[in-house]
C-alpha positions in Angstrom: -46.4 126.7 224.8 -49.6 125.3 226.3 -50.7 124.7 222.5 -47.6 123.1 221.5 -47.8 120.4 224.0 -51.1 119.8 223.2 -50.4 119.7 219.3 -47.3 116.6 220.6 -49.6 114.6 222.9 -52.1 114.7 219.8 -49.4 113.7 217.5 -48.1 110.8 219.8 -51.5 109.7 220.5 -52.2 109.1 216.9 -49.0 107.4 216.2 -49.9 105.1 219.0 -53.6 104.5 218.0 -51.5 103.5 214.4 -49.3 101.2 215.7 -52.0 99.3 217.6 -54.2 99.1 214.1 -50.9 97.8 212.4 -51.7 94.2 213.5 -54.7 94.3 212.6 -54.4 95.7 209.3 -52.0 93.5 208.7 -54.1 90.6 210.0 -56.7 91.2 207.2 -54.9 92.0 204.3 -54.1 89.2 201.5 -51.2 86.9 202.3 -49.4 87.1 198.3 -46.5 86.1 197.7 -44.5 88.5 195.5 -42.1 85.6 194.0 -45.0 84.0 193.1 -47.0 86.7 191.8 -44.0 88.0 189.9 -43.5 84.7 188.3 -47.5 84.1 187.4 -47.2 87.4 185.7 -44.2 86.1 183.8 -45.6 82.7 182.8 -49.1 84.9 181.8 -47.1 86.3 179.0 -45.5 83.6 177.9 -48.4 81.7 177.3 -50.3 84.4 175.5 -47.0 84.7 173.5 -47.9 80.9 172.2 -50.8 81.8 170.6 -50.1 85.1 168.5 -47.3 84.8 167.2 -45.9 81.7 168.4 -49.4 79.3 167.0 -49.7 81.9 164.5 -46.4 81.8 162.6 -45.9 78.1 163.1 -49.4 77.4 161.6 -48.8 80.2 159.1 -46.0 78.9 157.3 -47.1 75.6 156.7 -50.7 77.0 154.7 -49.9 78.1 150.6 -48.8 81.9 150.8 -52.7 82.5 149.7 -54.2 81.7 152.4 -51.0 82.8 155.0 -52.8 86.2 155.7 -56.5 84.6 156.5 -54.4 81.9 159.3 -52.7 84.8 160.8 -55.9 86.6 161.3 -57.8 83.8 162.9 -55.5 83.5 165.4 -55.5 87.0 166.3 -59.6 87.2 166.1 -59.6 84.5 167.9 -57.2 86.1 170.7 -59.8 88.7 171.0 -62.9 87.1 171.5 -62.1 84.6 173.6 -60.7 87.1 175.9 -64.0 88.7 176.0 -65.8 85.3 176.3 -63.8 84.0 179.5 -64.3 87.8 180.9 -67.9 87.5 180.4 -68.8 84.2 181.4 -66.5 81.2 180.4 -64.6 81.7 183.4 -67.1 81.2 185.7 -68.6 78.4 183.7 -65.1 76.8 184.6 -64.2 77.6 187.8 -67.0 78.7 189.7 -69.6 76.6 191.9 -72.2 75.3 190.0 -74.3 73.7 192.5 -76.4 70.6 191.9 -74.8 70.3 188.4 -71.2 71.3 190.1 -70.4 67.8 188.6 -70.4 68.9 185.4 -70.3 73.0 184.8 -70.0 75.9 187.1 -72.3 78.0 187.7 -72.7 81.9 187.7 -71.2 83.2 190.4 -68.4 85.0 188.8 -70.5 86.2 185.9 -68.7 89.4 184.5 -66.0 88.3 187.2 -67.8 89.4 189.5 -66.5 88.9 192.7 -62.8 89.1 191.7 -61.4 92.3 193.8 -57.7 93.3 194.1 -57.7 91.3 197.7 -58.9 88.4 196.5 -57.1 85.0 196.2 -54.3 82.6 197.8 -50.7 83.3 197.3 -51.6 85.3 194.2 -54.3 87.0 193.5 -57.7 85.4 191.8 -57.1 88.1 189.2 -54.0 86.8 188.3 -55.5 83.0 188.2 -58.3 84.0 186.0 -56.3 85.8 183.5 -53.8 83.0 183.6 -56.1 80.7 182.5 -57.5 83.0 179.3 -54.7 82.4 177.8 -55.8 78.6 178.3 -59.2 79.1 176.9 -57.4 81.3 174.0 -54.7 78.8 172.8 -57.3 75.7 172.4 -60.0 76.8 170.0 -57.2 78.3 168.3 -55.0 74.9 168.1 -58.0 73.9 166.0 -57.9 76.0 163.1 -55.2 74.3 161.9 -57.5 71.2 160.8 -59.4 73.1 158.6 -56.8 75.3 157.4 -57.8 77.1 153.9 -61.4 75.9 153.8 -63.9 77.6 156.2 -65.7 80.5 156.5 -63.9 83.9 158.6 -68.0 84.3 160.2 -68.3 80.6 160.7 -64.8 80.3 162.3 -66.2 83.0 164.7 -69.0 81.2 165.7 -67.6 78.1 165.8 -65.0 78.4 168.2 -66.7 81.1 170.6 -69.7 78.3 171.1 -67.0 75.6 171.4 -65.5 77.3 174.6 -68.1 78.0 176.2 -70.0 74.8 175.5 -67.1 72.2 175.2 -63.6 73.6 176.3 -65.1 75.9 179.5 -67.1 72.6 180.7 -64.4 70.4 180.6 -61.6 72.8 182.1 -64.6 72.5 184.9 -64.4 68.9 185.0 -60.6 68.5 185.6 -59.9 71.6 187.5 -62.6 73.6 188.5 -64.1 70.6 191.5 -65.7 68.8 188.4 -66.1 64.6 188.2 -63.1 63.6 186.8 -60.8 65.8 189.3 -62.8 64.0 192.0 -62.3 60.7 190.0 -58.7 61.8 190.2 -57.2 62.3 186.4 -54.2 63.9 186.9 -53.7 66.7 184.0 -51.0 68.8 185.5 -50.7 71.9 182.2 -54.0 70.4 180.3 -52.8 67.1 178.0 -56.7 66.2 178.8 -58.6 69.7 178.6 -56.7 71.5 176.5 -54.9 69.0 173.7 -56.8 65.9 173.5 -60.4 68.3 173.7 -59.0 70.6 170.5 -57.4 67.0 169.2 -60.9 65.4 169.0 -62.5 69.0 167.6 -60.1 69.5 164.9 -60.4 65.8 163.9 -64.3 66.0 163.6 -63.8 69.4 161.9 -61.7 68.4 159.4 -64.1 64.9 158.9 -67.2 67.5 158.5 -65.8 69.8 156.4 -64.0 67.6 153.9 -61.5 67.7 152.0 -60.0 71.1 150.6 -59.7 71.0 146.8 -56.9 69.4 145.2 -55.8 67.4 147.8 -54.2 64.5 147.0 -53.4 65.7 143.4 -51.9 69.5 144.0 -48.8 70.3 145.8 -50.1 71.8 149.3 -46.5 72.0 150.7 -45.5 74.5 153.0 -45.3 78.2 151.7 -42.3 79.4 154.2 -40.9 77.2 156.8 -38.7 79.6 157.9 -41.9 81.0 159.8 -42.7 78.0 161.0 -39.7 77.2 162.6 -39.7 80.8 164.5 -43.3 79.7 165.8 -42.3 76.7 167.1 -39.3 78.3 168.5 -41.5 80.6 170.6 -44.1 77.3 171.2 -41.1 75.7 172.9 -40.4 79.0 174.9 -44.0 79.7 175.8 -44.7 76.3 176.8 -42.5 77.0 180.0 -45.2 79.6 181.2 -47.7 76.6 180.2 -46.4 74.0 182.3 -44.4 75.4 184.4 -46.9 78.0 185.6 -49.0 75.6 186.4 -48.0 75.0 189.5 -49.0 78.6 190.1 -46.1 78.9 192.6 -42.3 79.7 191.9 -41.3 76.8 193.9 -39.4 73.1 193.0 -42.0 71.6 191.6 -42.2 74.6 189.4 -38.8 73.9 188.5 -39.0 70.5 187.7 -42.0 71.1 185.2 -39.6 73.0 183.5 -36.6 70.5 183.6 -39.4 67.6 183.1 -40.4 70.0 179.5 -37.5 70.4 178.3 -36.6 66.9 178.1 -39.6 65.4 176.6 -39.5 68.5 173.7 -36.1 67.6 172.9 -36.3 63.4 172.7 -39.6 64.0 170.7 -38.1 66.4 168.4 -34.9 63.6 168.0 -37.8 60.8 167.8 -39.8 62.3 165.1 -36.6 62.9 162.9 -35.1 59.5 163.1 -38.5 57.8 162.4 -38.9 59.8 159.3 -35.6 59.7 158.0 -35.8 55.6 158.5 -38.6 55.9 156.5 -38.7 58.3 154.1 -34.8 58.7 153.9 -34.1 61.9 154.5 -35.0 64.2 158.1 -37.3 67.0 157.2 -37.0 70.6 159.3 -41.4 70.2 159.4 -40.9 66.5 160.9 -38.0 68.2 163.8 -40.6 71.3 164.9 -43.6 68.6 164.6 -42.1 66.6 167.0 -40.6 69.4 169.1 -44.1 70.4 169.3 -45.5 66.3 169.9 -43.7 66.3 173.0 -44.9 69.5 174.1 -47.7 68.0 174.3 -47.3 64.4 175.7 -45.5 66.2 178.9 -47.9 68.7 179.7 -50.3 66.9 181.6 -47.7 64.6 182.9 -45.2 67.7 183.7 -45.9 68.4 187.6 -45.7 64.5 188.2 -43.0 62.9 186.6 -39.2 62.8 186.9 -36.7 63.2 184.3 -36.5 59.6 183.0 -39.9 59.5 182.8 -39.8 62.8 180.9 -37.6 61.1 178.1 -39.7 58.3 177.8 -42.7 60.1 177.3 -40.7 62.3 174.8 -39.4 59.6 172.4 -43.0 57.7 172.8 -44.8 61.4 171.8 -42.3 61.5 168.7 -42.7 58.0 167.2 -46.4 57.3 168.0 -47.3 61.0 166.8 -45.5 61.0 163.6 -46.9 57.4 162.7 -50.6 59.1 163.4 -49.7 62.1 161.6 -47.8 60.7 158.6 -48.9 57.1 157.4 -52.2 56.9 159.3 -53.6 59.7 158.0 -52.5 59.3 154.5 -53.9 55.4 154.9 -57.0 57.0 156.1 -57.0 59.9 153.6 -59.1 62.7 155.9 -57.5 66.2 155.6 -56.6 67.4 158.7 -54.6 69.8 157.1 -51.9 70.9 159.9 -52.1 67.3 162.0 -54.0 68.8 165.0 -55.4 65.0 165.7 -51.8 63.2 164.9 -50.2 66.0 167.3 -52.4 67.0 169.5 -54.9 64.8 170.0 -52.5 61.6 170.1 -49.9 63.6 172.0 -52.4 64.2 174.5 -53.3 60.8 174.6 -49.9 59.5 175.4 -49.1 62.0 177.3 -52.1 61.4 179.6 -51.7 57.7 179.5 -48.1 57.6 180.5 -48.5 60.1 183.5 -50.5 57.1 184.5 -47.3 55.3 184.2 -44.6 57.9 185.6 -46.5 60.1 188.0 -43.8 59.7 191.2 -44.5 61.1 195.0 -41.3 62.0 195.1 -42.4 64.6 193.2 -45.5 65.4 194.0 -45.3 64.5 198.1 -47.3 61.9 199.4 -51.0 61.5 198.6 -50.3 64.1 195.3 -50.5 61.3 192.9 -48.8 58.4 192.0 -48.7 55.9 188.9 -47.4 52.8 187.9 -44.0 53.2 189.2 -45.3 54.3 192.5 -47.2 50.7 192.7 -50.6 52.1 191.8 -51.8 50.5 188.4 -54.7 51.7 188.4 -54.0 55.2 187.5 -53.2 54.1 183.8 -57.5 53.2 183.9 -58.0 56.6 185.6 -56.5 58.1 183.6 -58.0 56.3 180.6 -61.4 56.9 182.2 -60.4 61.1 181.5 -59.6 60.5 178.0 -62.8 59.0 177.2 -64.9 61.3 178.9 -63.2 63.7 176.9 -63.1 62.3 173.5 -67.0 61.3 173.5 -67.8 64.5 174.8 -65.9 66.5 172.9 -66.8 64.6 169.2 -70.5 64.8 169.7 -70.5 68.7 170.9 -68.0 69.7 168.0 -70.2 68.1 165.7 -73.7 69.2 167.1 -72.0 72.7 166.7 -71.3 72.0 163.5 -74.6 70.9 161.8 -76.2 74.6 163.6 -73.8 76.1 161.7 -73.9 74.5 158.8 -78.1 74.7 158.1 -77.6 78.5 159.6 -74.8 80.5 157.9 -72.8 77.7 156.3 -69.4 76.1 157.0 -67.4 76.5 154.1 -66.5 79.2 151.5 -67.2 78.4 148.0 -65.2 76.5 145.7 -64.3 80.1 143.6 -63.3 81.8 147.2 -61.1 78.6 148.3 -58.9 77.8 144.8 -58.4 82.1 144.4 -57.4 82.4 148.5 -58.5 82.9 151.5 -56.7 86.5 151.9 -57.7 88.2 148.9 -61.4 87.4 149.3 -62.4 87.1 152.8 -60.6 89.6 153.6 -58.9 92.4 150.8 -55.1 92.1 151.7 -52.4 90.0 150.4 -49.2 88.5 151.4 -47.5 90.7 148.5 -49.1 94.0 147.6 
């Protein structure tokens, strides 16, 4: 009996010794949020789900059915390695402290993500953050492609957009989000109109410039090989882009919500904007010119999407549609450079007016006070902040694209032969075809 009671005391000692730990267990552990976390999760996938197959198929169908195979794969490579690339490094290069030169690139602190435990971070983990934003840093190298659609080399592509994302997109996501110069300047860029559209709008347009023109254009039909795909990617664009903007707030709270109401709205006026400008013009509204401006105003909201109402949201919208299909359509055929899938027309001048008109719209009664306010709000000078971003980027981003371009060029070569490009991209760079 004498050994029972002792075996009890035991017991209800350690229960007790428990129960005055709890607190303090408690204390230290992580305060997450599971709403939030179980959104971030949510708005992850979605956002991967824009690049393969949402970018994919959209691009995909609009190349000849040669070359459909080769467009399919880039976006896939390119899936891969920059998933490797922002494990290894680019996501410290964006988001970690990078001292004296803080300013303009992070440093090495998170190298390997090191320092990124399973107790680590705010209301979600930094775990979830970082891989949140790799599917940022896969989605804008692989916007690109589509200006040199058909024409450069599977190796070179490789290169090319690995160096661009650590040396271009990685510095500039530092810049606006990661404690960088124009964050402190204070460009707002809620989703990435600045880092991620008008940065791969500037890149594609240079690429395109470089490379020149694939052969035939102008005198061969180089229409779409199967819209139907198209449409599906856009479809899924216009889906995933909820994750992109929405997520952004990294919180499943109002604001959240409104990013998503705010999206909506734009995509839709664009899309309507886009169709009735080209039917005025060319007489008849095109399936390519609806999911062209679908995706335009995609664009034009997302930096602009956790700052502005719903009015502002339509204006932005119909502005993204008109101004984009006038770049995209008689612009560039005035101008006659082949960007062959309008990554300047949409994304670059989406991202433009997109980021200029939060400079307009951006409302504290959306954001709360001192979270940023625009013309509306009384503050003019936003629209030169936010001008003052767009340069930064643009100069930037035009004389690293091309610098990376020359290397490649005298080292392994940009484009694939004249033979390769008029016989496909599919069959030759890589064995397989559409149709077996």
């Amino acid at each position: 009996m004498g050994r029972t009671v002792k075996l009890c005391l035991a017991a209800l000692a350690g229960v007790g010794a428990l129960g005055i730990a709890g607190p303090a267990f408690a204390q230290d552990a992580p305060d997450f949020n599971s709403g939030d976390i179980a959104w971030m999760l949510t708005a992850t996938a979605l956002v991967l789900l824009m690049t393969i197959p949402g970018l994919a198929l959209f691009y995909g169908g609009m190349v000849r059915k040669k070359n459909v195979l080769s467009l399919l794969g880039q976006c896939f490579a390119i899936t891969a390695l920059m998933t490797v690339l922002w494990m290894v490094i680019g996501y410290s290069l964006a988001f970690s402290d990078g001292g004296s030169l803080n300013a303009f690139v992070g440093g090495f602190d998170n190298f390997m993500l090191r320092g990124i435990g399973l107790d680590d971070g705010g209301n979600i983990p930094d775990s979830l953050f970082m891989v949140f934003q790799m599917t940022f840093a896969i989605i804008t190298p692989a916007l690109i492609v589509g200006a040199f659609a058909d024409r450069m080399k599977f190796s070179t592509l490789l290169w090319f957009t690995g160096a661009w994302m650590l040396l271009v997109y990685a510095p500039v996501c530092h810049w606006v989000w990661g404690g960088g110069y124009l964050g402190d300047a204070g460009v707002l860029d809620f989703a990435g109109g600045t880092v991620v559209h008008i940065n791969a709008g500037i890149a594609g347009l240079v690429a395109a410039i470089v490379l020149g023109k694939r052969e035939g254009y102008g005198t061969q039909n180089m229409a779409p090989h199967n819209l139907t795909l198209s449409v599906i990617g856009a479809s899924l664009l216009w889906v995933g882009w909820f994750g992109f903007n929405a997520g952004s707030e990294l919180a499943a709270d109002s604001r959240a919500a409104m990013a998503m109401v705010v999206t909506q709205i734009a995509t839709a006026a664009a899309a309507l904007a886009w169709m009735f400008s080209e039917w005025l013009v060319a007489k008849k509204p095109s399936i390519l010119g609806m999911i062209s401006g679908a995706v335009a105003g995609l664009v034009a909201i997302t930096p602009a999407s956790g700052f502005v109402d719903p009015t502002g949201a339509l204006v932005i919208g119909i502005a993204a549609g008109v101004v984009c299909y006038i770049a995209s359509v008689p612009v560039k055929k005035a101008l006659k450079y082949d960007d062959a899938l309008d990554v300047w027309g949409v994304h670059g001048v989406g991202g433009i007016v997109g980021a200029i008109l939060t400079g307009v719209f951006a409302t504290t009664a959306i954001t709360g006070e001192g979270g940023g306010a625009g013309l509306i709000d009384g503050n003019p000078g936003q629209i030169g902040v936010q001008i003052y971003g767009i340069l930064g980027t643009l100069i930037y981003g035009a004389i690293m694209t091309f610098i990376i371009l020359m290397v490649l060029k005298v080292t392994i070569g940009l484009r694939v032969s004249r033979e390769v490009e008029i016989e496909g991209l599919d069959i030759n760079l890589h064995g397989e075809t559409v149709h077996t």
